[in-house]
Residue, then its C-alpha position, 0 to 999 in steps of 0.5 A: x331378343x329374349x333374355x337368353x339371346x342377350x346373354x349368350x354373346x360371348x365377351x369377346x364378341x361384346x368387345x368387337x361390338x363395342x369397338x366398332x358400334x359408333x362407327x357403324x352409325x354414320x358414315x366417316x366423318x360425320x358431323x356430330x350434335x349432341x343432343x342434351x348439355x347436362x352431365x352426360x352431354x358434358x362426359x360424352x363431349x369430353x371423351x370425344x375430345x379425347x379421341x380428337x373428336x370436335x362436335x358441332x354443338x349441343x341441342x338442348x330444350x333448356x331455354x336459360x341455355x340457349x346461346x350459352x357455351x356449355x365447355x366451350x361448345x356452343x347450345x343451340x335450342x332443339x329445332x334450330x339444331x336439327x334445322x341446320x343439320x337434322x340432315x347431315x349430321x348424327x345426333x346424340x342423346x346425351x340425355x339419360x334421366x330426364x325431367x319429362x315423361x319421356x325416356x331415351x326412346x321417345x326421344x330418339x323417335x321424336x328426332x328421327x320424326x323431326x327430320x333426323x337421318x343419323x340418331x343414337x343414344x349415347x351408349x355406342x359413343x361411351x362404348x367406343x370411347x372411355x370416359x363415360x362409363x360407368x354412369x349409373x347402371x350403363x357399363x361396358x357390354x363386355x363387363x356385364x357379360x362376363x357375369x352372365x351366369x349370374x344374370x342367367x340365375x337371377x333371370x330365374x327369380x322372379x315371381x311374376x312375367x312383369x318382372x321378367x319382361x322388365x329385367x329383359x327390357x334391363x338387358x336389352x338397354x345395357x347390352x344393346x342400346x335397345x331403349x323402350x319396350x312394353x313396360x312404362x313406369x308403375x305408380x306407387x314406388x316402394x308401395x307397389x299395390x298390384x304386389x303387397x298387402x298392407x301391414x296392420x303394424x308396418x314399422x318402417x326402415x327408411x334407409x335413404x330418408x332424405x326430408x321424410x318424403x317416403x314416410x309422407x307417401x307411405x299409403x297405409x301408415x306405420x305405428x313405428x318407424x327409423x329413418x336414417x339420413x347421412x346429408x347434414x344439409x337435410x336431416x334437419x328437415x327430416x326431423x322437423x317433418x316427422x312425429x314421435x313414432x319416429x326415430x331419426x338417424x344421422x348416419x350413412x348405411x354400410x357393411x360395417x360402422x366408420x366414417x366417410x366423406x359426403x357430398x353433402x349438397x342437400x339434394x336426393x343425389x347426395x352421397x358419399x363421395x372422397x372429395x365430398x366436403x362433409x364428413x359423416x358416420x356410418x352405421x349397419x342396420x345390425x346396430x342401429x336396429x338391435x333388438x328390433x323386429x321391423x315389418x319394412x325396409x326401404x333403401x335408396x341409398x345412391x349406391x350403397x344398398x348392398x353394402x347396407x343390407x350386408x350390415x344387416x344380415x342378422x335383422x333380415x334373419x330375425x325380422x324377415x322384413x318387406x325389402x324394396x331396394x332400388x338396383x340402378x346405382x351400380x351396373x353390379x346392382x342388378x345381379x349383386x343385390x337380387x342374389x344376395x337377398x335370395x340367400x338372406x329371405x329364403x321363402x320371400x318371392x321376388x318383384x321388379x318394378x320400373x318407376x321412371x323411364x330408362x332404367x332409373x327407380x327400378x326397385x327389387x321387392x322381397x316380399x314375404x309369401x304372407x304378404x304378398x298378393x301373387x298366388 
């Protein structure tokens, strides 16, 4: 479907849609295998239980779990699964950020190739049943169509047909469940080479530093740079790892300076969160960086980027940087942020580029005209 086809369904067909897609999968009664006993298999399980739903089992590649009960369902490794039942019952994938080189998709393939006659990605299943939704940039069709216009204008900002294939490939998943499409994951996140020029002076924001892998990966070095890092539990790597170019911020990005909880667990997902056991600063971009000209900002900030480029208005102004800010947080990211940098750079042109499967690492780029390769 192209773009416009997508976005024409009007909410309320969406929400009919939504209301029988699960059902339509199988017939009534169906037995039910979820493929995958991690966060979304877990969500998934849960919601069904809700509705008086009892799965089979899990189907998991994980060996340490084989055997195991996962929340009272028993996992059973993938082809013994589809042994038993490959034929009878619907299998799930519950799995949306994989390990692997393989998304949603391929694995569906790979079940139906295995001998499976009923396959589904969870969606239809999160669609029908609450719970589940919102995951990242999975929400409800209904919800998303109901800013259609907004997705209309940001259809039209691109500069490029790579980027515009991928936002469609963005709208065919979300709406549709449609996983795959032309475009596999592109090297070089943050750094894209087919994109940007290299800098002769880069000075580097980044926002989301976790240890320094970024400034590490940075292709073409930087003479100055600010990484800001709100995780008590990694900020001490980070400035052990960097040198005196760098300056180190111990700070959440937001809209406007406070405080907040912190799910402090020293891994790339932490983030804020009301339950989290630490308690950390927050900073805007407008402080932390006054006075200052920077040629690059980078943020993947486990969904806090809108609100950390609106603390940054008057630098964006002044500076008129490089920005590649990742959109798959939030289902909101993908219209919210894309317009908001719009009326921040006017005269940047606008990239999108996917760097894992599924619609995880996809990063909006706003890039100066002079420092972009596209004609």
């Amino acid at each position: 479907m192209t773009t416009e086809q997508l976005l024409a369904e009007s909410v309320e067909a969406a929400r009919r849609r939504e209301q029988a897609a699960f059902e339509a999968l199988a017939p009534p009664g169906a037995k039910i295998v979820l493929f995958g006993a991690g966060a979304v298999g877990r969500k998934v399980l849960a919601a069904l239980r809700a509705a008086a739903i009892e799965p089979l089992a899990f189907a998991d590649n994980n060996p340490v779990l084989h055997g195991r009960m996962v929340d009272n369902l028993s996992v059973f490794p993938l082809q013994e699964a589809i042994t038993c039942w490959g034929s009878d019952a619907l299998f799930v994938v519950t799995i949306f950020r994989p390990l692997t080189a393989e998304g949603v998709g391929a694995r569906l393939q790979r079940l139906r190739q295995a001998g499976c006659q009923w396959t589904t990605s969870y969606l239809p299943v999160a669609w029908r049943h609450p719970g589940v939704l919102p995951h990242f940039g999975a929400d409800l069709p209904s919800r998303l169509l109901a800013h259609a216009a907004a997705l209309r204008e940001v259809a039209g900002m691109w500069g490029d047909e790579s980027s515009r294939e991928i936002f469609r490939q963005q709208l065919a998943w979300r709406l549709r469940g449609e996983f795959g499409g032309r475009h596999d994951p592109a090297p070089d996140q943050y750094f894209p080479r087919d994109l940007l020029r290299p800098g002769a002076d880069e000075r580097f924001v980044d926002g989301g530093a976790f240890d320094g892998d970024t400034l590490r990966a940075m292709p073409w070095g930087f003479t100055r740079a600010w990484a800001i890092e709100p995780d008590p539990a990694t900020v001490a790597k980070l400035r052990a790892a960097v040198d005196a170019r760098v300056t180190v911020f111990h700070a959440a990005l937001g809209r406007r300076a406070g405080w907040a909880r912190f799910n402090a667990d020293g891994t790339t997902a932490a983030a804020r969160s009301d339950s989290g056991g630490a308690e950390v600063t927050i900073a805007t971009l407008d402080e932390l960086l006054v006075g200052e000209e920077p040629t690059f900002l980078k943020l993947d900030v486990e969904g806090d980027e809108l609100a950390a480029l609106q603390g940054g208005r008057e630098m964006l102004r002044r500076a008129r940087p490089v920005v590649a800010v990742c959109l798959y947080h939030r289902p909101p990211d993908l219209w919210e942020i894309p317009v908001f940098l719009r009326a921040a750079l006017p005269g940047h042109r606008f990239f999108l580029r996917i760097h894992e499967h599924d619609g995880f690492e996809l990063v909006a780029y706003a890039i100066p005209s002079e420092r972009c390769f596209k004609g």
